[in-house]
N, CA, C and O atoms as CSV, one atom per row, in Angstrom:
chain,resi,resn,atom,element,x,y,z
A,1,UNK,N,N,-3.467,2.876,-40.168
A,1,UNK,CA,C,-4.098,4.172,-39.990
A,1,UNK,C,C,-4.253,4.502,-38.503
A,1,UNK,O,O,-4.091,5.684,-38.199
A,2,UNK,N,N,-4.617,3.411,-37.295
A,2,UNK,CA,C,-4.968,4.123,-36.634
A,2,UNK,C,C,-3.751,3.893,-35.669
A,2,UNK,O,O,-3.696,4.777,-34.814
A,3,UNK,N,N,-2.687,2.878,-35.564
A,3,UNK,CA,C,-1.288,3.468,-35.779
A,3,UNK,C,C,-0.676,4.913,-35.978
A,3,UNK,O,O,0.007,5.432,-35.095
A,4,UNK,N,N,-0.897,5.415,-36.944
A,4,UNK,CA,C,-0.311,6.930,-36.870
A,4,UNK,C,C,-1.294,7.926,-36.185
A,4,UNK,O,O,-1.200,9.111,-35.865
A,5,UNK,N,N,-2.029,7.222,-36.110
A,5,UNK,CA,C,-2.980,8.578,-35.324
A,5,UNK,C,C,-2.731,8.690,-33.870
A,5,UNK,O,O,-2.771,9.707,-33.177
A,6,UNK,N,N,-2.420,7.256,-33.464
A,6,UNK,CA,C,-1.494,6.821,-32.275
A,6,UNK,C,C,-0.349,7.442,-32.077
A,6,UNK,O,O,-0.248,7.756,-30.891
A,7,UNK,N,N,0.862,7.863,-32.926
A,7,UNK,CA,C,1.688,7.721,-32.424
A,7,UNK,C,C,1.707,10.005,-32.657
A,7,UNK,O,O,2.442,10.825,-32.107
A,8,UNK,N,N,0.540,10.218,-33.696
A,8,UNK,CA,C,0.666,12.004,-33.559
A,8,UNK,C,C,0.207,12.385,-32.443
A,8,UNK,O,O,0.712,13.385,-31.934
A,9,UNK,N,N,-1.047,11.579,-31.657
A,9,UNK,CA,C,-1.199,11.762,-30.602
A,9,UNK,C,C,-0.195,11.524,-29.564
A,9,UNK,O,O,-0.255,12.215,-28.547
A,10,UNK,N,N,0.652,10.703,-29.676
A,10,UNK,CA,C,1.430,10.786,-28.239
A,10,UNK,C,C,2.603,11.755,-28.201
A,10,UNK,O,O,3.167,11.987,-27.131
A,11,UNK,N,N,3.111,12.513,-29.713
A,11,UNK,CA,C,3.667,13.185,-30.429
A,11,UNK,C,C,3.451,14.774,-29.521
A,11,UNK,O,O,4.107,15.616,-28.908
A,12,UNK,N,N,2.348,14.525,-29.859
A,12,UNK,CA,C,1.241,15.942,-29.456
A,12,UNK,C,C,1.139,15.935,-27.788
A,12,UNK,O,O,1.352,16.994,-27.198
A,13,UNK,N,N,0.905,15.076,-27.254
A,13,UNK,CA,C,0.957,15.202,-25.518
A,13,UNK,C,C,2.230,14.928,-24.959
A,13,UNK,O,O,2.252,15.143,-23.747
A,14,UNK,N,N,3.433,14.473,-25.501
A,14,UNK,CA,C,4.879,14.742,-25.195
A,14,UNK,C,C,5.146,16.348,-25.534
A,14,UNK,O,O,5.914,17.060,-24.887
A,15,UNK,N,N,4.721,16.579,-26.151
A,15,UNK,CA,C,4.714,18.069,-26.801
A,15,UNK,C,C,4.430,19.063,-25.507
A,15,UNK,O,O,5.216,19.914,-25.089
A,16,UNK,N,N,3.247,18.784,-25.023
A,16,UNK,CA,C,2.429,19.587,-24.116
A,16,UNK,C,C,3.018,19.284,-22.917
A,16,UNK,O,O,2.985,20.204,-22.099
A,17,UNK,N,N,3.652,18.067,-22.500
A,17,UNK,CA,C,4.474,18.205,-21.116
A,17,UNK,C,C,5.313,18.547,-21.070
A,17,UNK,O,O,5.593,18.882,-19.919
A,18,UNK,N,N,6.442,18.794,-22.107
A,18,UNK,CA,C,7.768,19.522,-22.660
A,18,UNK,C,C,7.478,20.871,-22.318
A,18,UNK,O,O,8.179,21.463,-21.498
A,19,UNK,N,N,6.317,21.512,-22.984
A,19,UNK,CA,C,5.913,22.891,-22.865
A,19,UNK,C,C,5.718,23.234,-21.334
A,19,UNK,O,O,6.518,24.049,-20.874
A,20,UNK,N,N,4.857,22.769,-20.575
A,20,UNK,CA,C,4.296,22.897,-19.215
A,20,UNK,C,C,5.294,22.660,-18.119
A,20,UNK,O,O,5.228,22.966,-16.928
A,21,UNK,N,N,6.383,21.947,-18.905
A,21,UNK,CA,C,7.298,21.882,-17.485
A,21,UNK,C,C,8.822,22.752,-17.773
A,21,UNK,O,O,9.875,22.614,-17.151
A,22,UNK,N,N,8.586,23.491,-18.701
A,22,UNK,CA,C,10.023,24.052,-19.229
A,22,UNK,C,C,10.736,24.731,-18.286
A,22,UNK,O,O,11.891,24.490,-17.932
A,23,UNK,N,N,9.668,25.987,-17.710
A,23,UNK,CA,C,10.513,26.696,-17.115
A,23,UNK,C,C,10.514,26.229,-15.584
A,23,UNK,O,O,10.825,26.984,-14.663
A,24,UNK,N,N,10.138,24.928,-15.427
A,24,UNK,CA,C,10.101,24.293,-14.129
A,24,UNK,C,C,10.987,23.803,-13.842
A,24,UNK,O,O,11.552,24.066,-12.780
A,25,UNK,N,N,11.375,23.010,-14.601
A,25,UNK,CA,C,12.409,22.160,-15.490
A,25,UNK,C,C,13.956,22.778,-15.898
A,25,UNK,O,O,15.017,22.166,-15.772
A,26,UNK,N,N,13.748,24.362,-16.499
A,26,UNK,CA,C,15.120,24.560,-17.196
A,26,UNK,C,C,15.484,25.685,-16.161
A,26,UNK,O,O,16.660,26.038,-16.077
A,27,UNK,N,N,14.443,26.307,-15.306
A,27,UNK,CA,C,14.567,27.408,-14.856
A,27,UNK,C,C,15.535,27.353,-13.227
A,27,UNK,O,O,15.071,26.631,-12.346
A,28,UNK,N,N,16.454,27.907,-13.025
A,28,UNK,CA,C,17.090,27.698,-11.588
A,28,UNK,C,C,16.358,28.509,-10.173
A,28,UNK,O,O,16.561,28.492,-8.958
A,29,UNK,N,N,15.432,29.188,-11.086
A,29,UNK,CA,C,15.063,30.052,-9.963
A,29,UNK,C,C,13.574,29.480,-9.595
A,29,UNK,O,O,12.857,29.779,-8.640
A,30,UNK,N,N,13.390,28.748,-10.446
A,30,UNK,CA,C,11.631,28.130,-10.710
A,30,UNK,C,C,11.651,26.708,-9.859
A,30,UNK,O,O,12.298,25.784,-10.352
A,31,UNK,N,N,10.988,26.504,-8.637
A,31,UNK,CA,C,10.438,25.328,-8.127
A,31,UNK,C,C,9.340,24.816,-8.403
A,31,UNK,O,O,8.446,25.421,-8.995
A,32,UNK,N,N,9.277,23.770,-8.054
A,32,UNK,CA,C,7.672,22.792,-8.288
A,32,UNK,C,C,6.802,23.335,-7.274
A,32,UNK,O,O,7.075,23.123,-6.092
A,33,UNK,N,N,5.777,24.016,-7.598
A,33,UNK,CA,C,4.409,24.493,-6.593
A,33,UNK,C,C,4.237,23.686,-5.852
A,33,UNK,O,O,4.436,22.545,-6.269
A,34,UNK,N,N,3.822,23.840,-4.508
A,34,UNK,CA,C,3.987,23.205,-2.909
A,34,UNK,C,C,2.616,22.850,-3.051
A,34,UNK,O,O,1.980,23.886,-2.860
A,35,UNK,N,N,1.804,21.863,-3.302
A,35,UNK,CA,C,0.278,21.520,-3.706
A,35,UNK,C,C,-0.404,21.178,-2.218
A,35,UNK,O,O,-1.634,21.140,-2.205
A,36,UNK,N,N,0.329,20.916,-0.917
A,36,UNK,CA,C,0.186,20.330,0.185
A,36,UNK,C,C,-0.804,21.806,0.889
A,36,UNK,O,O,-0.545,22.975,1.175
A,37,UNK,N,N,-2.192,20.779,0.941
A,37,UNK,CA,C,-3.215,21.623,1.973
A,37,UNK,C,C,-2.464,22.618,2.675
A,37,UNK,O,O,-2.418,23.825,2.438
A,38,UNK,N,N,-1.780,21.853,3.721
A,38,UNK,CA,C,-1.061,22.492,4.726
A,38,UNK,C,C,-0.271,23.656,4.818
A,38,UNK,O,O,-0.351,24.415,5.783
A,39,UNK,N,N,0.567,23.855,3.765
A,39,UNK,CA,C,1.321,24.810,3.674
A,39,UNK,C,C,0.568,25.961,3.018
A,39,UNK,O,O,0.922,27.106,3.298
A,40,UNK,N,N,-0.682,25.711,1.963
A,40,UNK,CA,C,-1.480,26.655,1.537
A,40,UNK,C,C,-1.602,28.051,2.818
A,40,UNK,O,O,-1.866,27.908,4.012
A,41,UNK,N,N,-1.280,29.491,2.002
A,41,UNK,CA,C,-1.571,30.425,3.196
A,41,UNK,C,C,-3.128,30.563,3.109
A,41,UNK,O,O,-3.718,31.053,4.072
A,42,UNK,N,N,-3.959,30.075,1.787
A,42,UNK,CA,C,-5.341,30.579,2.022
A,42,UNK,C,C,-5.991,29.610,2.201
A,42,UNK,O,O,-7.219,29.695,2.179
A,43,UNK,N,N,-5.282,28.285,2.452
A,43,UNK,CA,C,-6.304,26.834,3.365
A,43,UNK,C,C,-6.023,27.736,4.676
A,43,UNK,O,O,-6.936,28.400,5.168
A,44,UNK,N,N,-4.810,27.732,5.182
A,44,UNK,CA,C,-4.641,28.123,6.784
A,44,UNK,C,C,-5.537,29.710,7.176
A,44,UNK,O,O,-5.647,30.264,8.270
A,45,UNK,N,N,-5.874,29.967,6.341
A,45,UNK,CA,C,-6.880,31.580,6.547
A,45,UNK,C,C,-8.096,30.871,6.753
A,45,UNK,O,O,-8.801,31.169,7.717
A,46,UNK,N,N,-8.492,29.795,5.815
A,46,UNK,CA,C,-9.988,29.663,5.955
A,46,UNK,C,C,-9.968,28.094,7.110
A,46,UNK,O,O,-10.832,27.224,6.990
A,47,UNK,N,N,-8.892,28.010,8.105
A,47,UNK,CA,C,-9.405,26.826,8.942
A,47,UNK,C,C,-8.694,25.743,8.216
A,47,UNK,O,O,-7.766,25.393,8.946
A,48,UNK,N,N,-8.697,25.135,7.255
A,48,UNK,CA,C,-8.753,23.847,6.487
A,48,UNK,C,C,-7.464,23.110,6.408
A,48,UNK,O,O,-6.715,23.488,5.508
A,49,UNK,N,N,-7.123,22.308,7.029
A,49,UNK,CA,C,-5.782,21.300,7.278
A,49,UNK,C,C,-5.889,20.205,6.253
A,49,UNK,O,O,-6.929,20.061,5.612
A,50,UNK,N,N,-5.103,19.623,6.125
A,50,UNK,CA,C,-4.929,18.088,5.332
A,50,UNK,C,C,-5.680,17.108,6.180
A,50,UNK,O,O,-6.253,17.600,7.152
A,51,UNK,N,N,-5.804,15.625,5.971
A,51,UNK,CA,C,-6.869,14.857,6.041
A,51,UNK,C,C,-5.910,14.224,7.651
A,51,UNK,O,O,-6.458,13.794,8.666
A,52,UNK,N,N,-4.514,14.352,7.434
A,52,UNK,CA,C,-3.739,13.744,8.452
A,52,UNK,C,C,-3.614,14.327,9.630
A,52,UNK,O,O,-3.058,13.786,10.585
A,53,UNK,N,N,-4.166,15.573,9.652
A,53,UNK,CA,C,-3.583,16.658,10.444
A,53,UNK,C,C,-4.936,16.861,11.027
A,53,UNK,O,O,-5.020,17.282,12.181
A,54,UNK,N,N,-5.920,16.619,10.386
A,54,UNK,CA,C,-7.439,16.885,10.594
A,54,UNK,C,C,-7.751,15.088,11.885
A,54,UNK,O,O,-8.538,15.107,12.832
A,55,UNK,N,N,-7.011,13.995,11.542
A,55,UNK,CA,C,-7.029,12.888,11.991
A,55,UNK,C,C,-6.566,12.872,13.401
A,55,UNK,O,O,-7.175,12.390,14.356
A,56,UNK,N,N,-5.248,13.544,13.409
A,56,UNK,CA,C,-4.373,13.461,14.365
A,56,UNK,C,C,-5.067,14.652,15.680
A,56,UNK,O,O,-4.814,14.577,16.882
A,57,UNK,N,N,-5.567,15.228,15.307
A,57,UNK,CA,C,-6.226,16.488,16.038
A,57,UNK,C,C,-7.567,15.666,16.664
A,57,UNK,O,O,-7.858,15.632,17.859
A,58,UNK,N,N,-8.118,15.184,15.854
A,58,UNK,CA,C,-9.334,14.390,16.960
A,58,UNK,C,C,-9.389,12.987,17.442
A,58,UNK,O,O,-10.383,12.432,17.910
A,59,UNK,N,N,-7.931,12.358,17.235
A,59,UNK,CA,C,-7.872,11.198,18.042
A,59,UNK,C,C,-6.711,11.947,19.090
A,59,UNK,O,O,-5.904,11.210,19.658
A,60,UNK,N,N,-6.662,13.420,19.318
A,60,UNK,CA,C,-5.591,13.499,20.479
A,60,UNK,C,C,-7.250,14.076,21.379
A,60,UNK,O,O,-7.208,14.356,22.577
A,61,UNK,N,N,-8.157,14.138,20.828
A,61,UNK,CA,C,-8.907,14.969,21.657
A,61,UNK,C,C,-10.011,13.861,22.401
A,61,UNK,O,O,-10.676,14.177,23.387
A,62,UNK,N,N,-10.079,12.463,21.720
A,62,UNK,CA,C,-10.648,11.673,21.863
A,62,UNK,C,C,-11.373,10.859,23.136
A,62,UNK,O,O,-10.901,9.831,23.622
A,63,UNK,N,N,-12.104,11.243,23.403
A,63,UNK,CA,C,-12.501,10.643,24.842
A,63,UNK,C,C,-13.714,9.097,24.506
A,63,UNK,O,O,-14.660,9.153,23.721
A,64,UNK,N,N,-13.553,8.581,24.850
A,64,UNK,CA,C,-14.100,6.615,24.806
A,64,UNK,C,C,-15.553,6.658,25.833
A,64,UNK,O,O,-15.573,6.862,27.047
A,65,UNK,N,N,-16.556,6.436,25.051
A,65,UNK,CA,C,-17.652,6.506,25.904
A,65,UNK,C,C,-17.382,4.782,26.978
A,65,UNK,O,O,-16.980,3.679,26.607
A,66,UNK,N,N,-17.761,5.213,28.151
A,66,UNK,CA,C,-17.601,3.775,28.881
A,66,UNK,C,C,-19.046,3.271,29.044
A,66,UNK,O,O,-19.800,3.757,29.887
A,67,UNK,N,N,-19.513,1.993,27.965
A,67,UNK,CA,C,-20.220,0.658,27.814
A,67,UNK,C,C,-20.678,0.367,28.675
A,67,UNK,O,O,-20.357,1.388,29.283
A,68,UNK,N,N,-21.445,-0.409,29.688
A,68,UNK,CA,C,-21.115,-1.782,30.183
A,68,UNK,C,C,-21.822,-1.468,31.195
A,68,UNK,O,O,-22.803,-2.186,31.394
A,69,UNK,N,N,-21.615,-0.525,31.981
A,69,UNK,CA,C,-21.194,-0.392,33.352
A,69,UNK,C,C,-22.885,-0.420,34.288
A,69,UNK,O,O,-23.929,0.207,34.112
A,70,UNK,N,N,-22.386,-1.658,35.472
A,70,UNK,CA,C,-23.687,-1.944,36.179
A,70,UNK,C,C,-24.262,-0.824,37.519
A,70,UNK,O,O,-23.950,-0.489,38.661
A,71,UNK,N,N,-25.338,-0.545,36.428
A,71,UNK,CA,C,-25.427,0.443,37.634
A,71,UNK,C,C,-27.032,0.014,38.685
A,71,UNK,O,O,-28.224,0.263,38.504
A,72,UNK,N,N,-26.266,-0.730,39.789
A,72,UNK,CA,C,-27.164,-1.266,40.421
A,72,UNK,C,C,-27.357,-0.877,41.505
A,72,UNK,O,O,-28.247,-1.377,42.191
């Protein structure tokens, strides 16, 4: 029993990725949506970069407090 309930369920969600990727899939004119922060036009309106780009921007800006130093 819970065998077939197993296998209508996986029946049923092969089903639903068949459906969701058809015209992604069959279509020549249809690409895969660009999901990358970066290229978003309404991340780049509101400021908001990817986590790498956000990284690379404040270790170029980075200044090193200097420790130590005897001030006698």
């Amino acid at each position: 029993m819970l065998g077939t309930y197993f296998i209508i369920i996986l029946v049923l969600v092969g089903i639903a990725f068949i459906g969701l990727g058809i015209t992604t899939f069959f279509s020549k004119k249809k690409k895969f949506p660009n999901t990358h922060i970066g290229k978003s036009e309404a991340m780049r309106e509101r400021g908001i970069s990817c986590a790498a780009t956000t990284d690379r921007k404040e270790r170029e800006s980075y200044k090193p407090i200097e420790i130590g130093k005897d001030e006698e």
